[in-house]
C-alpha positions in Angstrom: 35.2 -6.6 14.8 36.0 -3.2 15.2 33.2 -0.4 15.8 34.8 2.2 14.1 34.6 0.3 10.9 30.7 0.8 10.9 29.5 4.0 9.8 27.9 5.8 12.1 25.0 6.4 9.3 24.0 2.5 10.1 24.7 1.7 13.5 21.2 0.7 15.3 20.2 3.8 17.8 20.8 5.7 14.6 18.8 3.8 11.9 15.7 4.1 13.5 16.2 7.9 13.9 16.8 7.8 10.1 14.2 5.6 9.4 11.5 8.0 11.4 12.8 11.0 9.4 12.7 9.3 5.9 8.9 8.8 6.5 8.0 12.4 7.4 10.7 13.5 4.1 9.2 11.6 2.2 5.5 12.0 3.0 6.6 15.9 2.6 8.1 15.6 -0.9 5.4 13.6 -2.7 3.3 15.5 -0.6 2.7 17.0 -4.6 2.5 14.3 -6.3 -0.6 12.3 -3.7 -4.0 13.5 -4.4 -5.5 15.7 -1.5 -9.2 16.6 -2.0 -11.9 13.9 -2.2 -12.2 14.7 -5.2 -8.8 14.2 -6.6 -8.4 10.9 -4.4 -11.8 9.6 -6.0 -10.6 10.0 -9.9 -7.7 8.5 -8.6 -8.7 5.5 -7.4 -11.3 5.2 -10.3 -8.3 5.4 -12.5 -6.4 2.4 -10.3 -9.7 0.1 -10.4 -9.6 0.4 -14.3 -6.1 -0.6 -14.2 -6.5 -3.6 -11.6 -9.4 -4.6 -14.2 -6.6 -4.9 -17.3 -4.0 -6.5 -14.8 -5.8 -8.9 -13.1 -7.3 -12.2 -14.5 -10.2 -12.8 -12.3 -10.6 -9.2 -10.7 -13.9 -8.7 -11.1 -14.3 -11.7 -8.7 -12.1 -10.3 -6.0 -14.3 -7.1 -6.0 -17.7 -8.6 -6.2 -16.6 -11.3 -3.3 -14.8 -8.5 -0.8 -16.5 -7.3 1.7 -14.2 -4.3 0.7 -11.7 -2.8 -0.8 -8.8 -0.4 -0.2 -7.2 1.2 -3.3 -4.1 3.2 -2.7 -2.9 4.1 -5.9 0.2 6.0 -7.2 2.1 5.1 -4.3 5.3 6.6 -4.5 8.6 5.4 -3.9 11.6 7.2 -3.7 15.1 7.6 -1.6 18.7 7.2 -1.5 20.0 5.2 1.4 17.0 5.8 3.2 13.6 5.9 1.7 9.9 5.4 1.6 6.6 5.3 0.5 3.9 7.5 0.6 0.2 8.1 -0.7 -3.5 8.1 -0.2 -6.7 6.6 -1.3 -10.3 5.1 -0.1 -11.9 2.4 1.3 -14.6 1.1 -0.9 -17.7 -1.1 0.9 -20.4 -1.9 -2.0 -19.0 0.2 -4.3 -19.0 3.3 -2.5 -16.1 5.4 -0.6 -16.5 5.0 3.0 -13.5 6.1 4.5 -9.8 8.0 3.1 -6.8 6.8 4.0 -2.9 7.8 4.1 -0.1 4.7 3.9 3.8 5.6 4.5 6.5 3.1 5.0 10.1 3.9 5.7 12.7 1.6 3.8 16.6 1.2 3.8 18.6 0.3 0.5 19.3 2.5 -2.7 16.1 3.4 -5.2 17.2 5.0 -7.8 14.4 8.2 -8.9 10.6 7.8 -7.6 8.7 4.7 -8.4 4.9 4.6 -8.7 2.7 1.7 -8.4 -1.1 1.0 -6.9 -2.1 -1.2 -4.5 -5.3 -3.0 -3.6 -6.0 -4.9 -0.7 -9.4 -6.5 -0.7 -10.6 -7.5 2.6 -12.4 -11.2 2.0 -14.2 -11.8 5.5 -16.2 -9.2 7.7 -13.6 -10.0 10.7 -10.8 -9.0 8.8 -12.4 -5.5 7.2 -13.9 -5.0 10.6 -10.3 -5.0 12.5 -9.2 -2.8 9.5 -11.8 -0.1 10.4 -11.6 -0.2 13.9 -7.9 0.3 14.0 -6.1 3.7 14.6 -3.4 3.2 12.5 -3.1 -0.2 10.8 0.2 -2.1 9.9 0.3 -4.7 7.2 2.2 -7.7 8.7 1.0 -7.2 12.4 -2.4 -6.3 12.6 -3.4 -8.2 9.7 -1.9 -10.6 7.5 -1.9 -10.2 3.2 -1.3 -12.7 0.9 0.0 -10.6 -2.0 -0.6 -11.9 -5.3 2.0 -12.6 -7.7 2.5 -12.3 -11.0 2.0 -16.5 -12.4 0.6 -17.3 -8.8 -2.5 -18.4 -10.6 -6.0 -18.1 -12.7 -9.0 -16.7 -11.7 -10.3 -20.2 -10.5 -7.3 -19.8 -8.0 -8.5 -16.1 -6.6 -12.2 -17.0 -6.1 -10.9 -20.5 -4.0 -8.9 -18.5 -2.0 -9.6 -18.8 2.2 -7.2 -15.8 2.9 -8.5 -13.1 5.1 -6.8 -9.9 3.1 -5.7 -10.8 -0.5 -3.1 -7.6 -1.6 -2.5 -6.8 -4.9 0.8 -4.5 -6.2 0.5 -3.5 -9.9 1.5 -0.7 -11.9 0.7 0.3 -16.0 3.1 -3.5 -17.0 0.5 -5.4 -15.1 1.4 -7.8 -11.5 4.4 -6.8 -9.5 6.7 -9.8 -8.2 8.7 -10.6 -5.1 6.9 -7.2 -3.1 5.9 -7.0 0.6 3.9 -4.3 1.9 5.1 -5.6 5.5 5.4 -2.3 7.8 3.2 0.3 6.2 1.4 2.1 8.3 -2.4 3.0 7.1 -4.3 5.8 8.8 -7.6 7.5 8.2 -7.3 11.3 7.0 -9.9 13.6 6.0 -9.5 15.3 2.7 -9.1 18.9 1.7 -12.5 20.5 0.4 
């Protein structure tokens, strides 16, 4: 096959040079639309639990049986050719915010406008939440395996049976999103703004 046929947009030294640069463009351009203070991430992520509650049967299980909970929500997706993902939440252990946290994730393929959807991963044994906490900047898909839950995947009998480690939930304002991976975002602590 002949190189030259290949744009030079997509051949491999050049994608991951792309892919690096789609992450910091589009961390900076919904840098407005991401809560930054604590306060702004914590009516957030209030606002995400109340909407996990109405698109979730059996939710209230999955919080009271997590040893905790990370709620990202508004995440924002956006890109042409080369996109990604960007926003920031909390860490919740017993109800209360113990940490802040940033997630981007670079991604190739045409999105048309910005998306927005929440995510909530709830960590179900004190190994898994431990290795969460202890990391410096945690990847979903190599430092810790999540079973995302889809839309029909089952009842509330189904959630509270289930022996995963991180269960992952992707929903927006229609309820359960289908056929998602959150497989190479990158989660890091941040601090907030006063």
């Amino acid at each position: 096959m002949n190189n030259t046929i290949i744009p030079n947009l997509f051949r491999p030294r050049r994608v991951s040079t792309l892919l690096l640069g789609a992450m910091a463009l589009v961390a900076t351009s919904t840098a407005g639309f991401a809560a930054k203070t604590a306060e702004e991430v914590e009516a957030s992520v209030n606002a995400a639990i109340k909407r996990f509650h109405a698109s979730v049967d059996g939710s209230e299980e999955v919080i009271k049986n997590a040893k905790g909970i990370l709620i990202m929500p508004n995440v924002k997706k956006g890109g042409f050719v080369v996109g990604g993902e960007f926003g920031r939440g909390a860490l919740r252990v017993d109800g209360k915010t113990v940490t802040y946290y940033k997630m981007a994730a670079a991604s190739v393929g045409l999105v048309a406008g910005v998306e927005s959807k929440d995510i909530l991963l709830a960590f179900m044994t004190d190994e898994a939440l431990k290795k969460f906490q202890d990391s410096k900047g945690w990847e979903a898909g190599v430092d810790g395996s999540i079973a995302i839950w889809k839309k029909g995947a089952g009842d509330r009998t189904s959630i509270g049976k289930s022996k995963e480690p991180i269960l992952g939930f992707i929903f927006g304002n229609k309820g359960l999103m289908g056929d998602l991976s959150l497989s190479g975002s990158k989660i890091t602590s941040f601090v907030p703004k006063d």
